[in-house]
C-alpha positions as CSV (number, residue, x, y, z in Angstrom):
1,X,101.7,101.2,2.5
2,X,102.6,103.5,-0.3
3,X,101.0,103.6,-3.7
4,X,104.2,102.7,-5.5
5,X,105.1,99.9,-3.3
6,X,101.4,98.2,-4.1
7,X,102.0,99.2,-7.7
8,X,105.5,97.1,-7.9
9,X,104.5,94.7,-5.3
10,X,101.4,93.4,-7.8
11,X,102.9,94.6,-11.3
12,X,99.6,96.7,-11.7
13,X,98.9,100.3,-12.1
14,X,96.1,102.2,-10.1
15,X,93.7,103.7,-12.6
16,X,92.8,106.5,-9.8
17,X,95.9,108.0,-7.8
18,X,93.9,110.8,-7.0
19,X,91.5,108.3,-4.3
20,X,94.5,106.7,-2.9
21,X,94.4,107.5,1.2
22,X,97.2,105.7,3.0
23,X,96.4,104.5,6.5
24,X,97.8,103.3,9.5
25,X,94.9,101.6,11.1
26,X,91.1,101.6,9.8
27,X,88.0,100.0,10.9
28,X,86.2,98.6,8.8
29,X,82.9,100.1,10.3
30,X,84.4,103.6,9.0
31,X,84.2,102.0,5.3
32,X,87.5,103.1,4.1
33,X,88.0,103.6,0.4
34,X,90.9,100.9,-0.2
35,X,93.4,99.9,-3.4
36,X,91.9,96.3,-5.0
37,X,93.0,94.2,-7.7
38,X,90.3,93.1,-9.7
39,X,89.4,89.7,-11.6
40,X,88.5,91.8,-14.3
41,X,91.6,94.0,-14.4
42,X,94.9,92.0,-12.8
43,X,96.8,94.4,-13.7
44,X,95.1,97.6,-12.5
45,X,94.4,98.7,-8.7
46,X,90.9,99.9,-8.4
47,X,89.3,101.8,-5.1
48,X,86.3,100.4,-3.4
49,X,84.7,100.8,-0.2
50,X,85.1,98.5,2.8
51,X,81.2,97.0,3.3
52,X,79.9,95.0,0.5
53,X,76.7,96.4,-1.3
54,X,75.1,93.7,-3.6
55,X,73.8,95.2,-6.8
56,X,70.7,94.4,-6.5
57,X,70.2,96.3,-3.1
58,X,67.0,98.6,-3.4
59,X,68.2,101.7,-1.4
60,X,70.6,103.7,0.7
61,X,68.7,102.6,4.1
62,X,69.7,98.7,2.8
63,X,72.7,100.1,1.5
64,X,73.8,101.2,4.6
65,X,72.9,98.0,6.7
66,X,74.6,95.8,3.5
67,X,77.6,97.7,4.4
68,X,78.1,97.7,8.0
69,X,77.1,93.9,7.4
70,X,79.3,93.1,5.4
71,X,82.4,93.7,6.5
72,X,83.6,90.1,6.0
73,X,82.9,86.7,4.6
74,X,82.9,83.4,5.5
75,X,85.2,81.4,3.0
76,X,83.0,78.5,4.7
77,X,79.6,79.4,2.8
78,X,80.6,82.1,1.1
79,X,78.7,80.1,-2.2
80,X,75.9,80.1,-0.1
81,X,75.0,83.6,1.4
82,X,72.6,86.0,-1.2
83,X,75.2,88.7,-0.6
84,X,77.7,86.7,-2.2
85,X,77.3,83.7,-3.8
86,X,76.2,85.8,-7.0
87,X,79.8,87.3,-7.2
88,X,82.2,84.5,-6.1
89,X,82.4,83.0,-9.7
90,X,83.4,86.2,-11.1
91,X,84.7,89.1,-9.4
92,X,87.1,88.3,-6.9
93,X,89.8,90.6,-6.0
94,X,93.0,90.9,-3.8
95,X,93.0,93.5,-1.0
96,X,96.8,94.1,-0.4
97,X,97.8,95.1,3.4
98,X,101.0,95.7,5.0
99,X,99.3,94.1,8.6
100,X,96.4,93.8,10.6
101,X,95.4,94.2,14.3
102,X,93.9,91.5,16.5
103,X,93.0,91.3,20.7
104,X,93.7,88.6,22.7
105,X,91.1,88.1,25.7
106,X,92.9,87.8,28.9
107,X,90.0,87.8,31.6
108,X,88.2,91.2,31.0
109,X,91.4,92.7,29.1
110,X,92.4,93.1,25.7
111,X,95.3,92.8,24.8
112,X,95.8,94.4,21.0
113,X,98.3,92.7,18.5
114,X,99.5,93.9,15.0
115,X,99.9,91.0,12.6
116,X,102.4,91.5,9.9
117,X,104.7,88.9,6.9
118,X,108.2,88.0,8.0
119,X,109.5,89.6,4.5
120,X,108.5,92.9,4.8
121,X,105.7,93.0,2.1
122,X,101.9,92.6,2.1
123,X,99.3,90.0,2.9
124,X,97.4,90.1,-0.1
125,X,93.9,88.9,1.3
126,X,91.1,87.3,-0.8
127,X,87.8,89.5,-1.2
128,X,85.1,89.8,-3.5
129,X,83.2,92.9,-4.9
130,X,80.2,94.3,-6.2
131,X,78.8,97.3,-7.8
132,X,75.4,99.1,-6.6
133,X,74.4,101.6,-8.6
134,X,72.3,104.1,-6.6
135,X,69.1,106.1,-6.6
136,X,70.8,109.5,-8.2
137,X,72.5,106.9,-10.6
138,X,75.8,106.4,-9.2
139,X,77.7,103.5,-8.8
140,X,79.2,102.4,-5.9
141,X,81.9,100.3,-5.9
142,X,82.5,98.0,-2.7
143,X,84.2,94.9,-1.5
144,X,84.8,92.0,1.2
145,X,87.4,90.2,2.7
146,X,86.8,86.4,2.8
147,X,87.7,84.7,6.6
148,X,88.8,81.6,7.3
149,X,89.4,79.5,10.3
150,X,92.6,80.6,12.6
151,X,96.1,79.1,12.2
152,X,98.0,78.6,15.5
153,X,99.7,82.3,15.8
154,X,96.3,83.4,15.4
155,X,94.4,81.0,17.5
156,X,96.3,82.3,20.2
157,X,96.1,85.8,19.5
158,X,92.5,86.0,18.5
159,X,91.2,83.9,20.9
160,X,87.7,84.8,21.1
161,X,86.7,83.7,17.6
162,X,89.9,81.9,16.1
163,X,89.2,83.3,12.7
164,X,91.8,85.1,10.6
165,X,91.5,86.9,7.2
166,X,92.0,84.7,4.1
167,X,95.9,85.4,3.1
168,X,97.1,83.9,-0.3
169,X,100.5,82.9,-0.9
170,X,102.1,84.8,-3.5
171,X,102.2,81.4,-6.2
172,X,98.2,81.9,-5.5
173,X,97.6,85.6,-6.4
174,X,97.0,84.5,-10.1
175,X,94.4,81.4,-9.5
176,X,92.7,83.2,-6.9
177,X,92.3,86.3,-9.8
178,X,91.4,83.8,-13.2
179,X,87.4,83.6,-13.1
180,X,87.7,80.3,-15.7
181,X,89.3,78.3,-12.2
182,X,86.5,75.5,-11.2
183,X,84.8,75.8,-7.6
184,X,86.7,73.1,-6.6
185,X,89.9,74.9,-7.7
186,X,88.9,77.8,-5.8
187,X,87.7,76.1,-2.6
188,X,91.2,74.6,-2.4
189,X,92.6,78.3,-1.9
190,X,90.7,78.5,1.8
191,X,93.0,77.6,3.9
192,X,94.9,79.3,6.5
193,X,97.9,81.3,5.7
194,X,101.5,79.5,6.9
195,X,101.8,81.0,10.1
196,X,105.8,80.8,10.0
197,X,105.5,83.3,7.0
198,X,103.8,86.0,9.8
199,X,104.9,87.4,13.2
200,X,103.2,89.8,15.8
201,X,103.6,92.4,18.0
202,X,102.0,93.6,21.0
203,X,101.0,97.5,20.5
204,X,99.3,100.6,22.0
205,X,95.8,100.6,23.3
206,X,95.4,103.4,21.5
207,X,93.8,101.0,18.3
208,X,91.0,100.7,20.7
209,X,90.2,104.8,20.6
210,X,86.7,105.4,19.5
211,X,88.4,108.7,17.8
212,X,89.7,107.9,14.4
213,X,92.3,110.8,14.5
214,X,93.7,108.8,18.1
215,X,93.9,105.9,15.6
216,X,95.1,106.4,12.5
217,X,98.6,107.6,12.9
218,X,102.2,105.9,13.1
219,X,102.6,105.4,16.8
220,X,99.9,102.8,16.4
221,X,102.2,100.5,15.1
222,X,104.6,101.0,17.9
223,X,105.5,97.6,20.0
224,X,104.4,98.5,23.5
225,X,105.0,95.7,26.2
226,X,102.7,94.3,28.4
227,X,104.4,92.3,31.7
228,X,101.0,90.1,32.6
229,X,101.4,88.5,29.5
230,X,104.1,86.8,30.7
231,X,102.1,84.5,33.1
232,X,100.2,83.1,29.9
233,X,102.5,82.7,27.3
């Protein structure tokens, strides 16, 4: 996505353009630095690293395993999990993304798909984030993506887990972002997203390259056939 297109899609400005990167696929296990809006700023677009890192984390080595740990969140328990449950309340953020890419397990293949809205805008997922300060004394500001359980598009694409990343409707954004809303309020929000508002494509295999310059370039998004699905769907 480009910056200006998050900017008008949210009404918010980024207080940073300098750390914007624009992607076409990331892995999460590469902790991207990514544009968030923040409870405590709606109307600005903050950068924080994919991996959460509570604040109260004692050092890079935990640091490091919080990170790769933390990649996601089960809206399920997310009240419950030390990680979290400290920041739910209070600083909850959207993560805006044009798509995401799932496989679907057919026998020993993998089959990848990229998972994108009908209208031509963003998912804006639900996360949560923290700030660690570290041992030189600098912070480190990182977030999560909540999960929920798989609607039917996705239950058949991601078929080995039938989980999906928590997408708010747009008449959402708002409530998920006020920190007053009760826990009851907020647990209403976990749901799974309307899957006629998505669609899917099969792509290249190439989002399976272990080599992040393989991966994150346009042709990733490119709708490659494959002819054996047509004996399962």
């Amino acid at each position: 996505m480009e910056l200006n297109f998050i900017e008008d899609n949210y009404q918010a400005k980024i207080t940073d353009p300098k750390k914007y990167k624009k992607y076409y696929a990331a892995s999460g296990y590469d902790h991207p630095s990514w544009p968030v809006i923040p409870s405590d700023d709606p109307f600005g677009i903050d950068i924080k690293d994919w991996g959460l890192i509570p604040s109260w984390t004692k050092n890079s080595q935990d640091a490091k395993t919080f990170s790769d740990n933390n990649l996601n969140a089960r809206a399920e328990t997310v009240f419950e999990k030390p990680s979290f449950r400290h920041i739910i309340r209070k600083q909850r953020c959207i993560v805006p993304i044009s798509g995401f890419f799932e496989s679907r397990h057919i026998g020993k293949d993998k089959i990848p798909y990229y998972i994108f809205p009908k209208d031509g805008a963003c998912f804006s997922v639900a996360g949560i984030y923290d700030t660690w300060i570290n041992e030189v004394g600098e912070p480190v500001h990182t977030y999560t993506i909540l999960t929920c359980d798989s609607n039917p598009l996705l239950s058949k694409i991601h078929n080995s887990k039938l989980r999906m990343p928590l997408i708010l409707p747009k008449v959402s954004e708002k409530v998920y972002l006020d920190s007053s809303i009760s826990d009851e309020m907020l647990k209403s929000l976990f749901i799974p997203y309307d899957e006629s508002l998505m669609d899917a494509r099969t792509v290249s295999k190439l989002i399976h390259s272990p080599k992040k310059d393989l991966v994150n370039v346009p042709e990733v998004l490119s709708s490659v056939e494959y002819p054996e699905l047509a004996f399962y769907d």
